[in-house]
N, C-alpha and C positions, 0 to 999 in steps of 0.2 A: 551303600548309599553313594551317591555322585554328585556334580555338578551336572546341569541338563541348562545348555544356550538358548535359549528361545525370543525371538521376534519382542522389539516393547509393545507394540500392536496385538501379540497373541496375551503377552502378561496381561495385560492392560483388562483381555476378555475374560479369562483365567479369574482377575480380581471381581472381577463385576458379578458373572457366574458362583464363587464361591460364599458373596454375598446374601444373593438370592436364597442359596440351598444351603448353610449354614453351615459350612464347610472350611477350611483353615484353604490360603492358595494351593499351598504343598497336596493336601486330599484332594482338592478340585482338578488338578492337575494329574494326578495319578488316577483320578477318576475317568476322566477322558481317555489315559493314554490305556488303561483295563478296559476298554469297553469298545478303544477302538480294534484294539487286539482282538478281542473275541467276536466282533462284528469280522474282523477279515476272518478269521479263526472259521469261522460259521455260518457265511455268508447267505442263507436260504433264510434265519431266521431274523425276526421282527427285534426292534429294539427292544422290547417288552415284554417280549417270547425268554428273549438273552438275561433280562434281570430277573425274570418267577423262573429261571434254570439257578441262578446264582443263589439266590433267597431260599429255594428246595435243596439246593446243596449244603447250604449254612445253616438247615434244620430252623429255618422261620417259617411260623406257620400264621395264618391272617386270623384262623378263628382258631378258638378251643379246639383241639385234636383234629384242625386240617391243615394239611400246608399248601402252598400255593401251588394253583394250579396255572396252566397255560390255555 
């Protein structure tokens, strides 16, 4: 764990955002910084292609005995 400098302008969106999606700043924060990673990480696929890979990894499935597809 670290300190991480960030803009009061970026905090500021950080705060707002983790309101929305009910999220503590710190998870909102490292939500973005995962996601911007695997977006360079992956660059062909869709934002949403990237979360039903994440969700299939972490054994969630949406119905009874299926998991997510893409």
């Amino acid at each position: 764990m670290g300190i991480v400098n960030i803009d009061e302008d970026l905090h500021d969106q950080i705060r707002k955002a983790s309101a929305v999606v009910c999220r503590s700043i710190n998870a909102q924060a490292a939500f973005w910084i995962k996601m911007g990673m695997l977006s360079e990480m992956n660059p062909t696929l869709t934002f949403n292609e990237i979360i039903a890979r994440e969700l299939r990894a972490a054994g969630v499935e949406t119905q009874v005995g299926r998991s997510v597809a893409t």
